[in-house]
C-alpha positions as CSV (number, residue, x, y, z in Angstrom):
1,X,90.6,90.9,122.5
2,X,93.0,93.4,121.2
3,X,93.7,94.6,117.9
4,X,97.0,94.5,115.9
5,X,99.2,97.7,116.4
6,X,98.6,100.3,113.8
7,X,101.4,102.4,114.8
8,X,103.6,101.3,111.0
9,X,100.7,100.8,109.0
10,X,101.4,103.9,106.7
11,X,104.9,103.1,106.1
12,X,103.0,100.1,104.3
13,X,100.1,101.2,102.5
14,X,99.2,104.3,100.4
15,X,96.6,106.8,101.5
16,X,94.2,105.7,98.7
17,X,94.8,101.9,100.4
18,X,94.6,103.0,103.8
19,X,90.9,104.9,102.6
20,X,90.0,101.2,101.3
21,X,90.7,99.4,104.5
22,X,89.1,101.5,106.8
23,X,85.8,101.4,104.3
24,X,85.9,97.0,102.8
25,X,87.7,96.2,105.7
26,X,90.1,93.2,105.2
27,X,92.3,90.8,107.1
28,X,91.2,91.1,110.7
29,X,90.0,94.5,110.4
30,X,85.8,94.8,110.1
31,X,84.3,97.4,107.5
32,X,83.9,100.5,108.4
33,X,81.9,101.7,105.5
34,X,78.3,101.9,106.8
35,X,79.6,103.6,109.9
36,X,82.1,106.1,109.4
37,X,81.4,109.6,107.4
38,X,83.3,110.6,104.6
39,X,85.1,113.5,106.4
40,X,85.5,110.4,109.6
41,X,87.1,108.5,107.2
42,X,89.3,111.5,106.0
43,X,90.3,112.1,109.6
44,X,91.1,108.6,110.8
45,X,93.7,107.6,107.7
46,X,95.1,111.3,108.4
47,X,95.5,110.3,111.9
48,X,97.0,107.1,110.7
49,X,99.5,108.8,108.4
50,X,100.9,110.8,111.4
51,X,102.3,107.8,113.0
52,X,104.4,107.0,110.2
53,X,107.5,108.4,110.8
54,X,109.3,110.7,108.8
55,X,112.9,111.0,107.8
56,X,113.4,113.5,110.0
57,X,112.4,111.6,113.0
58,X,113.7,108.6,112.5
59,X,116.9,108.1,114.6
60,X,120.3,108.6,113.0
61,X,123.0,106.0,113.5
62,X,126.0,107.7,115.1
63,X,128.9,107.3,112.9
64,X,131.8,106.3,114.2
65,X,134.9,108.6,112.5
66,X,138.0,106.4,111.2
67,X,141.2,108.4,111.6
C-alpha cells in the first residue's frame, strides 16, 4: 500500500492545518495524536513545509524577447 505524495501539501494547507492533520488525521491519513510528541509533531510539519517550494526555486519561464 502506499501513501499519497506529500511533496505539495504545504502549498495547500497552512501550518496551523498541517499541525491538525498530522494530530485528527483525516482523509486517508490515520491520527497521529497519541503517537507523536509535541516537539515530533513540530518537526514533521517543519519537514513538510520544506518541500513546498519557494519563489525562488520555482523555475522561471524563459522569455522570449520580441524585436
Amino acid at each position: 500500500m502506499r501513501g499519497p505524495a506529500l511533496d505539495l501539501v504545504a502549498t495547500r494547507l497552512t501550518e496551523d492545518q498541517l499541525i491538525r492533520q498530522v494530530l485528527q488525521g483525516g482523509g486517508n491519513m490515520p491520527a497521529y495524536g497519541k503517537n507523536l510528541s509535541p516537539s515530533e509533531t513540530t518537526a514533521l510539519v517543519r519537514f513538510l513545509e520544506t518541500l513546498h517550494p519557494s519563489i525562488n526555486q520555482q523555475p522561471q519561464m524563459h522569455r522570449v524577447r520580441q524585436p
